[in-house]
N, C-alpha and C positions, 0 to 999 in steps of 0.2 A: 235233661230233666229241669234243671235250674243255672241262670246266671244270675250273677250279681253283680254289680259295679257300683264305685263310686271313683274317688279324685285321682284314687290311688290305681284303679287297674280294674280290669274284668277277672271271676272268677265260673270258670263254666263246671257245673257238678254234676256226675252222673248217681244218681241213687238207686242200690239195692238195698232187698233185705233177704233176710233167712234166716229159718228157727234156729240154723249152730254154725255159727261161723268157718271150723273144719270141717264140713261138710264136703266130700268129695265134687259136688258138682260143682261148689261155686267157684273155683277153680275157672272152670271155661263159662261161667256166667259174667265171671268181674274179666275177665283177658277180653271176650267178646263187648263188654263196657266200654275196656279203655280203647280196643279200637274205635269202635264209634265217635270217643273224645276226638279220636289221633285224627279223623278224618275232618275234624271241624279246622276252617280256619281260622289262624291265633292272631289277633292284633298285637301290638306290642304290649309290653305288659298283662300279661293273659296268663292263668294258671290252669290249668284242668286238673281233675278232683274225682278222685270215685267216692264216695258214702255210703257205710252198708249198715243198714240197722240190724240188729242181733234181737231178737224178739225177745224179751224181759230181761236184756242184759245190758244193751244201751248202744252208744255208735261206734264206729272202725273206722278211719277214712286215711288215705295216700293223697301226696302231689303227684298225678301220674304227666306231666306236664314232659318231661324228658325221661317218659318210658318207652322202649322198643316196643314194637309192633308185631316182627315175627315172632311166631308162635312158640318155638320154642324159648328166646331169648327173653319174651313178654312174660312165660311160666314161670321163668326161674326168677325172673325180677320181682314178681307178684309174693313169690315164697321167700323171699332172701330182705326183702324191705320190712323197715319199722312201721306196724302201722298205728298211728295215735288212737287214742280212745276216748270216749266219752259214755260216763253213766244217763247223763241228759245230753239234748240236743243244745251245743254252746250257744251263748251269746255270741254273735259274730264280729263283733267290737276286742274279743277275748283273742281271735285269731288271726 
């Protein structure tokens, strides 16, 4: 959905959203996300990023950058990770 770059590095973001974050689907909507990332090629210094907006609650996002791919391994990684939050969309100077 989005790249960014500057001196320091590219950073490729895939964005979702969904009214409730636990939501059982979004499970195999963000796994099917990060593969899509996994499939891109990474230049050196390269991050990939999923971003899910929570509809009136604000953002959630991961480095999915060295996450697994198969499917079961990519599940548990998705459940078992921190994921940061934001009530607005950051300044990206902040991250």
């Amino acid at each position: 959905d989005l790249y960014a770059f500057n001196a320091d590095g590219l950073r490729m973001i895939q964005v979702k959203s969904t009214k409730r974050f636990e939501r059982v689907g979004n499970s195999s909507t963000f796994r099917h996300a990060v593969v899509a990332l996994q499939t891109l090629a990474s230049p050196p210094l390269t991050t990939k990023e999923l971003w899910v907006r929570v509809l009136r609650v604000g953002w959630r996002w991961i480095d999915v950058t060295s996450a697994p791919i198969e499917k079961k391994a990519l599940a548990q990684y998705l459940k078992e990770i921190s994921w940061r939050s934001y009530r607005k969309l950051p300044d990206v100077r902040e991250l």
